[in-house]
C-alpha positions in Angstrom: -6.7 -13.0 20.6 -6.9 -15.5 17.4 -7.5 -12.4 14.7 -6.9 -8.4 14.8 -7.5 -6.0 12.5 -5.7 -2.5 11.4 -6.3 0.5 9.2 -3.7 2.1 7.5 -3.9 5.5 5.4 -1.7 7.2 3.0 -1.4 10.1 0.8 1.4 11.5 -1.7 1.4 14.2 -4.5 2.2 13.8 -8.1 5.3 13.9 -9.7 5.6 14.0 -13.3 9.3 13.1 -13.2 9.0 9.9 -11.5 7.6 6.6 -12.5 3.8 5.5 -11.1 3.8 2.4 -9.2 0.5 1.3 -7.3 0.0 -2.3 -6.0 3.7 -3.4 -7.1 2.6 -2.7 -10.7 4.1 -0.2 -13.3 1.2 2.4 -14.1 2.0 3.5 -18.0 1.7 6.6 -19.3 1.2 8.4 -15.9 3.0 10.7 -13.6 4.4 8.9 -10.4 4.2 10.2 -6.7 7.0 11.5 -4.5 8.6 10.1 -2.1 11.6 8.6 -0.4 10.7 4.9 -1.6 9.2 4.2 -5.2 6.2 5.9 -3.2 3.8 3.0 -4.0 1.1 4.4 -1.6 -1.3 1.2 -1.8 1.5 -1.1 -0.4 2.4 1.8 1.8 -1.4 1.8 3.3 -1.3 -2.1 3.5 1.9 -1.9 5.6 0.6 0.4 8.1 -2.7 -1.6 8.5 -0.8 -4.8 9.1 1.6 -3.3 11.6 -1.2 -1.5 13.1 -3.1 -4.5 13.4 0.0 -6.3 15.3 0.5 -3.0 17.4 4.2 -2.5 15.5 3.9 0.6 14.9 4.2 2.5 11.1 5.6 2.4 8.3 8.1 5.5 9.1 9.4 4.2 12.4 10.5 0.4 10.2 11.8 2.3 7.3 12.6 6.0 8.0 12.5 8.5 5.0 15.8 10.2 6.1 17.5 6.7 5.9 19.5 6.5 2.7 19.1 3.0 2.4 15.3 3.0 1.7 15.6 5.7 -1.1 13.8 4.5 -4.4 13.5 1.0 -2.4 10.6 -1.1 -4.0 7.2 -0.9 -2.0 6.9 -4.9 -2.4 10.0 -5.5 -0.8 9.0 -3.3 2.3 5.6 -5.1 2.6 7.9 -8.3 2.3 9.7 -7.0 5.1 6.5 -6.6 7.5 5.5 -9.6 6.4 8.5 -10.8 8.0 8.1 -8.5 10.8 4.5 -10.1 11.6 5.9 -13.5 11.8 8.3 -12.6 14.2 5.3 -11.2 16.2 3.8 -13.8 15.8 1.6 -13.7 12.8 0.4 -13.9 9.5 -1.8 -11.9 7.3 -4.8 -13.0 6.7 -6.9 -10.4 4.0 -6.3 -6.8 2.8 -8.9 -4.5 1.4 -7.9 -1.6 0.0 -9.7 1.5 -1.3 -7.9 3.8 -3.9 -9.1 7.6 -3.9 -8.0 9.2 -6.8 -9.6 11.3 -9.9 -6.7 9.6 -12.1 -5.4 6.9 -13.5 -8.0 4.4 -14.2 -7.2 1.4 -12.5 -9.7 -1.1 -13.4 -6.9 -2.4 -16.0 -4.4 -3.0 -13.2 -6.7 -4.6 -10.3 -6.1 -7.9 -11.2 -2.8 -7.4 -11.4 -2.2 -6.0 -8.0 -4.0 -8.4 -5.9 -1.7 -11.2 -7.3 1.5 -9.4 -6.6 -0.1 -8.3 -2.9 -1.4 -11.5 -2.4 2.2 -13.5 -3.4 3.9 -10.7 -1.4 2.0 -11.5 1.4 1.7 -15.5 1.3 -2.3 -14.9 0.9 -4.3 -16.0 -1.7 -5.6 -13.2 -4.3 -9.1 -13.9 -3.2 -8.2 -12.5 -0.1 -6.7 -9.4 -1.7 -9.5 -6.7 -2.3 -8.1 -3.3 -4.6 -11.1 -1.0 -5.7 -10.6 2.6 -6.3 -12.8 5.7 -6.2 -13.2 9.4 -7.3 -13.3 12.1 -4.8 -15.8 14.3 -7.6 -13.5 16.7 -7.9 -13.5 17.6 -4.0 -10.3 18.8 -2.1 -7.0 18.3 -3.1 -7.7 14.6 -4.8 -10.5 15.9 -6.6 -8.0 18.4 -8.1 -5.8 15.7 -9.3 -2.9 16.7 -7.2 -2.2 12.8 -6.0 -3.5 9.8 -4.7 -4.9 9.0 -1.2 -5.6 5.2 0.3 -7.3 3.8 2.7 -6.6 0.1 3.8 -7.4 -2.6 6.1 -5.8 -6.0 7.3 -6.9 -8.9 8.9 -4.4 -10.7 10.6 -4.4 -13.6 12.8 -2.0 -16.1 15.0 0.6 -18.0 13.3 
């Protein structure tokens, strides 16, 4: 099979005592998310669509959350890392499209931003890098503004 395709989902809460990180980029002046790495959830989305997509399995079973080693780790440098995992495998990526669902912070600012680190991360043009973002209208736990959920989606294809 020349291409294949995975989906990759992620969700973390708020917290107001860490630093926000989305894409690879610093978010100002809002609270960040908790987790065991910088809990960048769009790079954390990304990664399980590209491992999906090369049948690697996820994100926790590469870089496991009880492993002291990956504790306030940089997202980019774990999507590095399944880059590299890919090529091992085999391939490359090939596009990422990525849909933010969050009633704050407004990303629009950022975007631009993202797709170029993604995009360098990955050894894909930004043009091939899609970020948009969404409101859940105040529905469920998003819509209450108690975190950040992402959906993503990778094409990859043969080295």
């Amino acid at each position: 099979m020349e291409f294949r395709v995975g989906i990759g989902i992620d969700f973390h809460r708020f917290d107001p005592t860490r630093n926000l990180v989305l894409g690879g980029v610093p978010i100002p002046n809002e609270p960040g998310l908790s987790g065991h790495s910088d809990a960048d959830v769009v790079l954390h989305a990304i990664c399980d669509a590209l491992l999906g997509a090369a049948a690697l399995g996820d994100i926790g079973q590469h870089f496991p959350p009880e492993d002291p080693q990956y504790r306030g780790i940089s997202s980019v440098v774990l999507l590095g890392r399944v880059r590299e995992l890919l090529e091992r495998a085999g391939y490359v990526p090939a596009q990422v499209d990525v849909a933010v669902v969050a009633e704050r912070p407004c990303l629009a600012p950022f975007v631009s931003t993202m797709r170029e680190r993604i995009g360098k991360t990955l050894g894909i043009p930004k043009e091939n890098v899609s970020v948009k973002a969404t409101t859940p209208e105040k529905m469920g736990a998003l819509g209450r503004a108690e975190g950040i959920g992402v959906w993503a989606v990778a094409l990859i294809r043969k080295a």
